[in-house]
GUMIDO-916108 format. One record per residue (C-alpha): residue in three letters; x, y, z. Coordinates in steps of 0.1 Angstrom, whole numbers, plus 2048, in hexadecimal, padded with zeros to 3 digits. Layout:
ALAXYZ/...
// end
This chain:
UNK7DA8578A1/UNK7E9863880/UNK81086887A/UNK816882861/UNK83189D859/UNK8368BC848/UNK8468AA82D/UNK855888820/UNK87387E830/UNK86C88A850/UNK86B869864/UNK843863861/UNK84D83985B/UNK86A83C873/UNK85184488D/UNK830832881/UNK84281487E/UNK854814899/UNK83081E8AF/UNK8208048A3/UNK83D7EB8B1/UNK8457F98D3/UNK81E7FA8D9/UNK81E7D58CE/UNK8397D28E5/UNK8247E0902/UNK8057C28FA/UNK7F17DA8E7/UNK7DD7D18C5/UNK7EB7E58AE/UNK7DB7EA88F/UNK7EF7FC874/UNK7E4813855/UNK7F282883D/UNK7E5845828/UNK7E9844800/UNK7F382B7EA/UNK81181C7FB/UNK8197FA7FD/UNK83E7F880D/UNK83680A829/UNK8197F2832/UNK8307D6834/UNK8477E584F/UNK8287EE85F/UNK81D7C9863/UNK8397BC870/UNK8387D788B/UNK8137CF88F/UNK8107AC889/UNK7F47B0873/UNK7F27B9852/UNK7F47E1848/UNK7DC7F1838/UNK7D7813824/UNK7BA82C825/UNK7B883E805/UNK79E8557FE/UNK7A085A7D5/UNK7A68367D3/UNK7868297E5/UNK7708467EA/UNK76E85E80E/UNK750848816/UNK766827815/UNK787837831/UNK77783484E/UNK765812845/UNK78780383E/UNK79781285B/UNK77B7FF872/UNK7847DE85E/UNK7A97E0864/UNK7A27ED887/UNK78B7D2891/UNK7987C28B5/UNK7B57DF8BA/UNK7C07F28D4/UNK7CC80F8C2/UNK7D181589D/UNK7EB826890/UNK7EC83986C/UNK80F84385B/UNK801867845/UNK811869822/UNK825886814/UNK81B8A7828/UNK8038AA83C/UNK7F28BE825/UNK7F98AE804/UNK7DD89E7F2/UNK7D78997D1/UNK7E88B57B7/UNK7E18D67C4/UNK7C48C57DC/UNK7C58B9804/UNK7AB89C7EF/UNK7BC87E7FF/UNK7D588F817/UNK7DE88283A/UNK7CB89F844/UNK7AE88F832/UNK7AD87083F/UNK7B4881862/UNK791892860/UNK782878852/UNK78C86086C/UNK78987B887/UNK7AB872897/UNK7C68878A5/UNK7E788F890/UNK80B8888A2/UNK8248A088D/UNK843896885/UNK85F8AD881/UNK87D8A8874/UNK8918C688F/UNK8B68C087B/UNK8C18E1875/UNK8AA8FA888/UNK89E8FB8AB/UNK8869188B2/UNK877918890/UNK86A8F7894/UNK84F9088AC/UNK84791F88F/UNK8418FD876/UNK82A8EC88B/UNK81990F897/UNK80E90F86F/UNK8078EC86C/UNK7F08E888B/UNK7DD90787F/UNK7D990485C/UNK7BB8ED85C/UNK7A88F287A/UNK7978D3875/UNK7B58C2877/UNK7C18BC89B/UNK7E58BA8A2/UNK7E98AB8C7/UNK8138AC8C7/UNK8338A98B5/UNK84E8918AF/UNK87089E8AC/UNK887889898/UNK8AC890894/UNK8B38A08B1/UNK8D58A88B1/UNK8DE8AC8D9/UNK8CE8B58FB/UNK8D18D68F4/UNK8C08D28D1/UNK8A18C28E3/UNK8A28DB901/UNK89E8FC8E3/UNK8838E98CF/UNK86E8DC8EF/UNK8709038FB/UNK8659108DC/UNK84B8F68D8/UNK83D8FE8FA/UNK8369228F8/UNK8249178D7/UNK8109018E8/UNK8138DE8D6/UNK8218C18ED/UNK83F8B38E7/UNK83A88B8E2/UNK85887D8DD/UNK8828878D1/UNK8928718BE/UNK8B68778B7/UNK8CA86D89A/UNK8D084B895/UNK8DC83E876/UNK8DA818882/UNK8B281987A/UNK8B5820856/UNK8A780883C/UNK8B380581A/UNK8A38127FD/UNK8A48107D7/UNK8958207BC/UNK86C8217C8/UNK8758277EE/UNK87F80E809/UNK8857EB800/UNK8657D8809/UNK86B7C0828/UNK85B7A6814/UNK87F7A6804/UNK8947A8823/UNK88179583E/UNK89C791856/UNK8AD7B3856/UNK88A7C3852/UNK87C7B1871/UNK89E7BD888/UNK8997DF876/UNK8777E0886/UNK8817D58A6/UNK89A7F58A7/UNK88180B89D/UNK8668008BF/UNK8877FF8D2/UNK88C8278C6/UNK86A8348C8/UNK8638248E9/UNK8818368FB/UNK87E8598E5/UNK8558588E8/UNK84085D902/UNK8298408FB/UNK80B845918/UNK80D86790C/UNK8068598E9/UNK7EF8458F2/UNK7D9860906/UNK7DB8748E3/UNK7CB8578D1/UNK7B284B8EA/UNK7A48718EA/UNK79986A8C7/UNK7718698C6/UNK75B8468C2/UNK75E84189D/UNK73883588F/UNK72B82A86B/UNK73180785E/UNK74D7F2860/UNK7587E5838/UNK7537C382D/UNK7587B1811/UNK73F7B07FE/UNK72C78B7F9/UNK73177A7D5/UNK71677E7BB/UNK6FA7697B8/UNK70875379B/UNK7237407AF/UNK74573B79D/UNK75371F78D/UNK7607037A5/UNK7846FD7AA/UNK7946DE7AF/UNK7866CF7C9/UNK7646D67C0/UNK75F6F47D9/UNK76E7197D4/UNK7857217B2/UNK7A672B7BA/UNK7BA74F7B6/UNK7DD74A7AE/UNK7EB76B7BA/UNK8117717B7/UNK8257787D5/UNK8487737DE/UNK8657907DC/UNK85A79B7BC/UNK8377A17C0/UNK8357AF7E6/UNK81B7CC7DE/UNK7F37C57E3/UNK7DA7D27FC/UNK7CD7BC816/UNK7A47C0809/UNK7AE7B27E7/UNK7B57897F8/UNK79778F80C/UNK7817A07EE/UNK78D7807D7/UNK7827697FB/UNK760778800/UNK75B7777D9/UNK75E7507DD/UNK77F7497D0/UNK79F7357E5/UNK7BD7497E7/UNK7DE7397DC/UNK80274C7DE/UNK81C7417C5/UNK83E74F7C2/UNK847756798/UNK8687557AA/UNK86D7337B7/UNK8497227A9/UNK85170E78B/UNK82970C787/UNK80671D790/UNK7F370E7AE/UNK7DD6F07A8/UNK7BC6FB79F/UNK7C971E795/UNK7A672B782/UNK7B574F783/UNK7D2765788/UNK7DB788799/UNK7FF792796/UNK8007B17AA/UNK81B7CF7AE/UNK8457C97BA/UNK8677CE7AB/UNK86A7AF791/UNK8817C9782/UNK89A7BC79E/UNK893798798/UNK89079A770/UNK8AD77E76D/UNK89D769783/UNK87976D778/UNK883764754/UNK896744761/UNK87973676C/UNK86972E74B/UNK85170E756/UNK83E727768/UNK844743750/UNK83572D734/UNK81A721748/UNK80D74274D/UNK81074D728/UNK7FD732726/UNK7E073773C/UNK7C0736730/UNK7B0747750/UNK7A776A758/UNK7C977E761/UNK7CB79F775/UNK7EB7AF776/UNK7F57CE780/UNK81B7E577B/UNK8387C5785/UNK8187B377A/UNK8147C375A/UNK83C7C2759/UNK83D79B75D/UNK823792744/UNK8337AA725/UNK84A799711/UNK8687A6720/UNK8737B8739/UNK8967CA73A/UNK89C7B2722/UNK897796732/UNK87D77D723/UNK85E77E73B/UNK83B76E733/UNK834778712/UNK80C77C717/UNK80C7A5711/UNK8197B46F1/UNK8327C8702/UNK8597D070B/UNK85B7DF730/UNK87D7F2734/UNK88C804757/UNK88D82A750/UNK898846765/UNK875856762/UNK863852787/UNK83B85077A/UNK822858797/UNK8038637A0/UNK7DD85D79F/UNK7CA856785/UNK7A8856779/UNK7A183C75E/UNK787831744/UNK78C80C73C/UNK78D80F711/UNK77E7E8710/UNK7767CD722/UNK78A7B4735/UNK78A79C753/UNK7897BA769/UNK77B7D6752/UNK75C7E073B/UNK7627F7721/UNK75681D729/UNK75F812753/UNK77282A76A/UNK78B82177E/UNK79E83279A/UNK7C382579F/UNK7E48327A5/UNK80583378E/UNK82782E7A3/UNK84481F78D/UNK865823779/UNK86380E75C/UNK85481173C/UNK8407FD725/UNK83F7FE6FB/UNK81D7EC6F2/UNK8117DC6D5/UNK7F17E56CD/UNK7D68026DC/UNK7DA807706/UNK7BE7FD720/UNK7B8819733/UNK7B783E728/UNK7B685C742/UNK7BC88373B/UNK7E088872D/UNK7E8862730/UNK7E183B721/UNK7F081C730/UNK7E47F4731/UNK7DE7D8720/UNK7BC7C371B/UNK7AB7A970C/UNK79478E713/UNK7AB77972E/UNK7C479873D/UNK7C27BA74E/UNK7E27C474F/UNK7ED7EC756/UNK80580276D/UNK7E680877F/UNK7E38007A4/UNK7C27FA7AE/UNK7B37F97D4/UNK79A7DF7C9/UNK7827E87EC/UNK77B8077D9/UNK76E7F17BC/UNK7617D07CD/UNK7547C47A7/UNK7777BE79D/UNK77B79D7B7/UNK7577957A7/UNK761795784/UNK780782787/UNK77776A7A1/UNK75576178C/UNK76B75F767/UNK785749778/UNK788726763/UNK780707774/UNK79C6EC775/UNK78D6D575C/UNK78E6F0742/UNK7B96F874B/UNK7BC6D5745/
// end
């Protein structure tokens, strides 16, 4: 089933999340997703789930690719759960391209509406009247109310909700002991708050599984149909097999994890995997050097605007980077770590550039042509990716990428580095490229 809203901040993770946990709770297989380019959400969702979140996206890997992905995060489950972005209706620009409703039809599963009922009553019947017959190919099986103020507020909206015909699901009152903390991107990842995220989670299953009727839930999602077509898998490596690492057998990823660097999608590890490389985590936090072996690097998305101090205090592993003679893929906080500076701090040093907080919130999709070639990119190539961020970066020198109305990046023979998010199962060649230019251990010596 699909949890989406009539707009943002409407209670769409509130519910999801807490879903996904109180079905856990029950000894179901839970398997989470989420729709667009998110990467906090996703993280609540796997410690509700206990596996890891993933998105469906259909402008960052293609229509044909959603319901492939869905099957592969599915695979063993009981019930999958999807958290809708935005609106139901909101795609990309003036589009449904990429909407929850999207992915709804193209997964052929009923929507759960959620509805935040503070402030109204009997017009609530009127919102989801227009929501569940906008789109008639997109089914809306029953509403959520969150905030409900009282008993009385729940007994108006039920009523009107009833002569409209849509099933009331669940009423979830006001409770401000469920709220997470956010900052300036949305909530602060759980990565980043272990402890108090895992409890939060725990009040959110206790909530929905009180406020929610979950057989009823669970009736609504069983009625979705069989869903056929393949299940995605990683694709196998080339034929030329990649340089050895260490111990003679697979060469090793070095991708950066820790508090700074909690944003990546689940496919990329098992892309770099199937493409025949070992995947090691380090922490640019608390590492003082790269993993043995390291024949390449990925420094994915976070907030190392937070950490900046602490990033640049660690200058073993800051040099050792800026030293690294391997292929380097970095994208936004790793684009921010490997400029010069960031927020004047001193970072790695190995892009020409000063990255600087702003007040500017950049977003949004983009369609880009690759203006030369790098470890991940050939000159002329398009790539889809997605732009979420509120720093800014003065480069030296001409930019990577170039798509209408915008430029952004950094290349050259041993980095990709942009503001770019890329789903890398939409692009399977990426893992490929990197994994099969990655240095062998004799040569970092």
């Amino acid at each position: 089933m699909v949890i989406a809203a009539p707009s943002s901040g409407s209670g769409k993770t509130t519910v999801a999340t807490g879903l996904m946990a109180a079905l856990r709770a029950r000894g179901l297989r839970v398997s989470p997703h989420k729709v667009g380019p998110d990467y906090i959400d996703p993280g609540y969702h796997a410690l509700a789930a206990g596996r890891p979140g993933r998105n469906l996206d259909p402008w960052l890997v293609g229509e044909e690719l959603v319901a492939p992905l869905f099957l592969h995060g599915a695979a063993g489950c009981d019930v999958a759960v999807v958290e809708g972005v935005m609106g139901l209706f909101d795609g990309r620009g003036d589009t449904g391209f990429a909407s929850t409703a999207h992915v709804a039809t193209l997964l052929d599963a009923p929507v759960v509406l959620v509805v935040d009922a503070a402030r109204q009553s009997r017009s609530v019947a009127a919102v989801v009247h227009g929501f569940a017959t906008f789109d008639p190919d997109v089914r809306v099986g029953g509403v959520v109310l969150n905030r409900v103020g009282s008993d009385r507020h729940e007994e108006l909206c039920r009523s009107a909700l009833a002569a409209a015909g849509v099933p009331v699901l669940g009423a979830i009152r006001r409770d401000d002991a469920v709220a997470t903390p956010s900052r300036h991107l949305g909530l602060v990842p759980a990565a980043e708050r272990r402890a108090e995220a895992v409890a939060a989670v725990d009040r959110l299953a206790a909530l929905v599984a009180r406020s929610c009727d979950l057989d009823a839930l669970l009736r609504l999602a069983r009625s979705a149909p069989p869903l056929g077509g393949p299940t995605w898998t990683p694709p196998p490596p080339p034929m030329t097999p990649p340089t050895p690492g260490a111990s003679g057998g697979r060469p090793v990823v070095a991708v950066a994890g820790g508090a700074a660097f909690t944003f990546g999608y689940a496919e990329q590890v098992e892309l770099l995997r199937a493409a025949g490389a070992e995947v090691a985590v380090f922490d640019p936090l608390r590492d003082t050097r790269l993993p043995d072996g390291t024949g390449a690097i990925v420094i994915g998305g976070g907030f190392p605007e937070v950490y900046a101090a602490e990033l640049a205090a660690n200058e073993p592993l800051r040099q050792q980077v800026a030293a690294f003679p391997g292929p380097i893929a970095a994208e936004c906080a790793g684009l921010l770590y490997l400029c010069d500076e960031l927020d004047g701090q001193r970072m790695c040093g190995r892009v020409p550039g000063r990255a600087r907080m702003t007040s500017r919130l950049t977003l949004g999709y983009r369609d880009a042509v690759a203006l030369r070639r790098s470890p991940l990119t050939r000159t002329g190539e398009r790539l889809r990716g997605h732009e979420f961020h509120r720093t800014a970066v003065t480069y030296a020198g001409e930019p990577l990428f170039r798509w209408d109305g915008g430029h952004d990046g950094y290349g050259d023979p041993g980095v990709t580095a942009s503001y770019l998010h890329l789903h890398w199962a939409g692009a399977p060649r990426l893992a490929q490229r990197l994994v099969s230019s990655s240095r062998s251990p004799s040569v970092l010596r």
